[in-house]
C-alpha positions as CSV (number, residue, x, y, z in Angstrom):
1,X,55.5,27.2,-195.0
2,X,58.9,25.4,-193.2
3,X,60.2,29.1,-193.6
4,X,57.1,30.7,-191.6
5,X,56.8,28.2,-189.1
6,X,60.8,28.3,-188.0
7,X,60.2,31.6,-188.4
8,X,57.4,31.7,-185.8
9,X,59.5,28.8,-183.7
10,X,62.7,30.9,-183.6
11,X,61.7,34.7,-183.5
12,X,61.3,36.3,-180.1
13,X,60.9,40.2,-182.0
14,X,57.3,41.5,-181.0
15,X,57.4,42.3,-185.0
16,X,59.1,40.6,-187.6
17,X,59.3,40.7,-191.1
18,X,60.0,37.3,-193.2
19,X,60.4,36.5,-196.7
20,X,58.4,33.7,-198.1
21,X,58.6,31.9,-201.3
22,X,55.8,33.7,-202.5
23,X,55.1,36.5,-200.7
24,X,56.1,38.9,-197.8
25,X,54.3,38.7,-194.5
26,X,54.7,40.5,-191.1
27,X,54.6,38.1,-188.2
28,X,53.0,40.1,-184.9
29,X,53.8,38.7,-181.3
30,X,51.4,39.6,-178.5
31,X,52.0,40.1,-175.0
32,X,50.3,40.7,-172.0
33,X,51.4,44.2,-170.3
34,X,50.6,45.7,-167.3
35,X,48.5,48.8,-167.3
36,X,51.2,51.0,-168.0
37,X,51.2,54.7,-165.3
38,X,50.3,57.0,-168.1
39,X,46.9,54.9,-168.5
40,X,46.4,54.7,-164.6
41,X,46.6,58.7,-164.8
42,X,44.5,59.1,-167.3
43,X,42.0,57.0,-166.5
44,X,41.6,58.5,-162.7
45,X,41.7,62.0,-164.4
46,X,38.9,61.0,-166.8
47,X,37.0,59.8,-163.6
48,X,38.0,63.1,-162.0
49,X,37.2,65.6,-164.5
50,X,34.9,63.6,-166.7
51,X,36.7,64.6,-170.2
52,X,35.9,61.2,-172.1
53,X,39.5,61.9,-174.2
54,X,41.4,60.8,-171.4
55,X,39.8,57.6,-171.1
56,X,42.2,54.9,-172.1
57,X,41.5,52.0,-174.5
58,X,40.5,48.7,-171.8
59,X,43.0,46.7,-171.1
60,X,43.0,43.1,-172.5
61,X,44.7,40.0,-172.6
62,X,46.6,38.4,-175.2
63,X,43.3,36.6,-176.6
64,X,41.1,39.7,-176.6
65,X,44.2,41.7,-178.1
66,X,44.3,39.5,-181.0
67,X,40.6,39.3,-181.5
68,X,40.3,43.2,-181.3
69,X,42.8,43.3,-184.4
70,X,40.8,41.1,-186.3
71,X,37.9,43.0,-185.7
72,X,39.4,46.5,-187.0
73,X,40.8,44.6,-190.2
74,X,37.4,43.3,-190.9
75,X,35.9,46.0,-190.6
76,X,38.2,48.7,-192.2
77,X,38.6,46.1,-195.0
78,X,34.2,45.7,-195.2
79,X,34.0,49.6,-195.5
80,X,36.9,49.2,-198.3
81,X,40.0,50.1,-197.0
82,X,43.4,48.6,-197.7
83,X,44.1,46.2,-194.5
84,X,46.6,43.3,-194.0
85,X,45.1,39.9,-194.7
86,X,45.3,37.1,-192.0
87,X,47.5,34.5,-193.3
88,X,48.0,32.7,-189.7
89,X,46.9,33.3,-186.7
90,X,47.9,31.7,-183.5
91,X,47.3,31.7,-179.6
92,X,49.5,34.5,-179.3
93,X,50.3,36.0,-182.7
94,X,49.6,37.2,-186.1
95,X,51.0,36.4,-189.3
96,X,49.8,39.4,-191.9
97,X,50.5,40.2,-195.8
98,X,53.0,42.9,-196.1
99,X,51.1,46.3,-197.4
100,X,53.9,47.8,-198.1
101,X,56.5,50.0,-197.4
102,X,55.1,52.5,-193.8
103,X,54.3,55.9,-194.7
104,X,57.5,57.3,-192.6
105,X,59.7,55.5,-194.3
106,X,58.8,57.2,-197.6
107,X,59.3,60.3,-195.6
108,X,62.8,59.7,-194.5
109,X,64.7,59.9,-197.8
110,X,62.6,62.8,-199.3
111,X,63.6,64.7,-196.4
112,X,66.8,66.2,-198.1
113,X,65.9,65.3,-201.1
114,X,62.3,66.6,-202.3
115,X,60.8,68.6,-199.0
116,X,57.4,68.8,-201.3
117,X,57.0,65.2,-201.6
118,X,57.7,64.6,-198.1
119,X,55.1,67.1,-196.8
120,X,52.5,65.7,-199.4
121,X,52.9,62.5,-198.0
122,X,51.5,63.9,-194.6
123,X,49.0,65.7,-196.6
124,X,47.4,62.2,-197.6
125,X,47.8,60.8,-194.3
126,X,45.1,63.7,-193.5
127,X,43.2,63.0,-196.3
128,X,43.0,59.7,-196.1
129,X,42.0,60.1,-191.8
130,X,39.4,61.8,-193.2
131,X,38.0,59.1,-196.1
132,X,37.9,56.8,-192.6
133,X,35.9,59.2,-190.7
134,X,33.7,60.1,-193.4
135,X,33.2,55.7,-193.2
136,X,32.2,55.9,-189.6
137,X,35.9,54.3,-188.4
138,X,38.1,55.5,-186.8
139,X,41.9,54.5,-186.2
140,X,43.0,54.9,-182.9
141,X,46.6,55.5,-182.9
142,X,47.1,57.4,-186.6
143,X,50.7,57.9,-187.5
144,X,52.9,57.6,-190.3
145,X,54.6,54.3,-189.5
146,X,50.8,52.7,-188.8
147,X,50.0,53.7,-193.1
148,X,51.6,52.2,-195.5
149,X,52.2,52.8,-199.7
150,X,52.8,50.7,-202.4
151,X,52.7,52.1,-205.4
152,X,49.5,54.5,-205.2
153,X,47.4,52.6,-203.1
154,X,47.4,53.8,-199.5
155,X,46.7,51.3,-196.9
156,X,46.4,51.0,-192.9
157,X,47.9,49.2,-190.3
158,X,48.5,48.1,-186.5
159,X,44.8,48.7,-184.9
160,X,45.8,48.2,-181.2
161,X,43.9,50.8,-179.9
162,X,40.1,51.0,-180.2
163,X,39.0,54.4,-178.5
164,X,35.5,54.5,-179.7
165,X,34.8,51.7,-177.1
166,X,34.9,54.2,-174.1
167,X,34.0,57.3,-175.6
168,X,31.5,59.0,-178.6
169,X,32.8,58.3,-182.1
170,X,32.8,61.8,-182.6
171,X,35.3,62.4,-180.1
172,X,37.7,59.5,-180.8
173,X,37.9,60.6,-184.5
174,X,38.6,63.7,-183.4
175,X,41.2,62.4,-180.7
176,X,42.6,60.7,-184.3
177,X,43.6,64.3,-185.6
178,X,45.0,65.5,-183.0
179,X,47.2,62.7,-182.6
180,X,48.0,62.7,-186.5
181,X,49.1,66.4,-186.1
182,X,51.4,66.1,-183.4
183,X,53.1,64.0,-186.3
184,X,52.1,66.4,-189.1
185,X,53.2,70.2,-187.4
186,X,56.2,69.0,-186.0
187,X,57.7,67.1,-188.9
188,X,56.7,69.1,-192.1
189,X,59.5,71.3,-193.8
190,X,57.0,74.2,-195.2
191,X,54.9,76.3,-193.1
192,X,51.7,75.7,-195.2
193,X,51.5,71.7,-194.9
194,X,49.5,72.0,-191.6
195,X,46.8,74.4,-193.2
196,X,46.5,72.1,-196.5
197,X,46.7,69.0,-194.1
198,X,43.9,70.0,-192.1
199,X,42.0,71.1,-195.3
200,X,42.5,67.6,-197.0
201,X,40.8,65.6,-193.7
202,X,38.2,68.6,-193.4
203,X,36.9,67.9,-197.0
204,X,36.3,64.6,-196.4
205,X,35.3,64.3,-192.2
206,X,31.7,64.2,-190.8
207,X,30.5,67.5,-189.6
208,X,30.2,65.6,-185.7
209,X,33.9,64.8,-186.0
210,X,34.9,68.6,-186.9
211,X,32.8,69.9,-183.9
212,X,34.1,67.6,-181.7
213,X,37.2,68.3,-182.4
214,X,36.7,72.4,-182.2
215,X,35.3,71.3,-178.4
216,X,38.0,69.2,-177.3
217,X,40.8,71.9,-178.4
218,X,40.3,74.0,-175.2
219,X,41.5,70.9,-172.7
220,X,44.8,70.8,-174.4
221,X,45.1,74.8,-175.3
222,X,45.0,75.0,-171.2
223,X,48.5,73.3,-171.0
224,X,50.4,75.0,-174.1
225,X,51.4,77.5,-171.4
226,X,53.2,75.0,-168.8
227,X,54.3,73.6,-172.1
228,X,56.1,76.1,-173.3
229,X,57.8,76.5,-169.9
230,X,59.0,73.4,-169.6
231,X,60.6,73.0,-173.4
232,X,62.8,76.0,-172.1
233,X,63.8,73.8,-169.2
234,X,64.2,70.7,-170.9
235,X,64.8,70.4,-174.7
236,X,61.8,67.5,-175.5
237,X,60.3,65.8,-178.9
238,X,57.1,64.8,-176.8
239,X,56.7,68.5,-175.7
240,X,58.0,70.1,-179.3
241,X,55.1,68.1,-180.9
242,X,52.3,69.0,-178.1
243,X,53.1,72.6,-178.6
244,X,53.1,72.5,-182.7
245,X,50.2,70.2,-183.1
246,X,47.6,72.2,-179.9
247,X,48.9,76.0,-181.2
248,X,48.2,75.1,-184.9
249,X,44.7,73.1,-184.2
250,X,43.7,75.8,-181.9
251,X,43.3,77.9,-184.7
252,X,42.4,76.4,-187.7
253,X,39.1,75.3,-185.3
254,X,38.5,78.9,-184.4
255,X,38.2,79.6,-188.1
């Protein structure tokens, strides 16, 4: 405990990791931010157009931050997921068990070193999206460094974003895909892993979350075109991932 709490004196990280006696823990700092340009525009153009996607996730402060995280682990861990336990919390952080190590950084050293390994890891990412849809969850802001391993046992993390709170459930899980695939298209190393990706959430999502996702497609198929144009003008990650993740969900929702 002396090491957690000059821990929690002395660290100014937003995220820290610290080594107890008996256990590892992840110590998590909230602060208030402003309401940051990219939510400002999409929230006037989901006034605008009315396209609930766009909506952004309300903005809280630190107290309503820290209560929203609480919620998700309560309820991901109720429905029987693998969530970080609350070993502290304080008026302005979290301290949480360590799940283990995040899904990307499994993924870094099988890069070289076993391409198969590394594209089934984003293969159970999808599959495991799915198991949370299928629960009546969904994530909010699914990527590789927000699930973690250890061992077998797959686990989720950092629930900052709550998107079923401003539009249908439906359509946030289906928001949850298509940001999982701008991870999964852009950073697998065999052509199939998007197809058997999509395949391994499909088998497991709600039939509401599959349609909404086959009706959201369009808004962001409208933009591949300035898209493209703009990766020949600037070289981008942001736009290499758009492009992979809207061309490839285009059509596996067609089919």
């Amino acid at each position: 405990m002396k090491v957690l709490l000059a821990a929690l004196a002395a660290g100014r990280e937003r995220v820290e990791f610290c080594q107890l006696k008996d256990r590892s823990v992840w110590i998590k700092r909230y602060r208030r931010s402003g309401l940051r340009l990219s939510n400002r525009i999409r929230g006037l153009a989901a006034r605008l157009s009315g396209i609930a996607i766009l909506r952004p996730s309300p903005l809280l402060d630190v107290d309503g931050m820290i209560e929203r995280e609480v919620r998700q682990i309560e309820h991901f861990s109720a429905a029987g997921f693998r969530t970080p336990q609350i070993v502290y919390r304080g008026p302005a952080v979290l301290v949480l068990t360590h799940l283990g190590l995040p899904v990307s950084k499994h993924m870094g050293p099988l890069r070289d070193s076993d391409p198969e390994a590394h594209d089934q890891l984003l293969v159970r990412c999808a599959a495991e999206l799915g198991r949370l849809h299928a629960a009546g969850l969904c994530h909010g802001r699914p990527h590789p460094r927000d699930f973690a391993i250890d061992g077998d046992a797959f686990g989720f993390l950092d629930f900052e974003e709550v998107p079923a709170t401003v539009m249908p459930l439906a359509t946030a899980q289906a928001r949850d895909v298509w940001l999982l695939f701008l991870q999964v298209a852009s950073r697998c190393m065999k052509p199939e892993t998007p197809a058997r990706a999509f395949a391994a959430w499909k088998d497991a999502a709600p039939e509401d979350a599959q349609g909404a996702l086959s009706e959201i497609m369009p808004f962001f198929v409208r933009f591949l075109p300035l898209a493209r144009f703009l990766l020949r003008l600037r070289n981008g990650n942001d736009l290499i991932r758009y492009i992979a993740a809207t061309t490839y969900l285009a059509t596996a929702t067609q089919t």
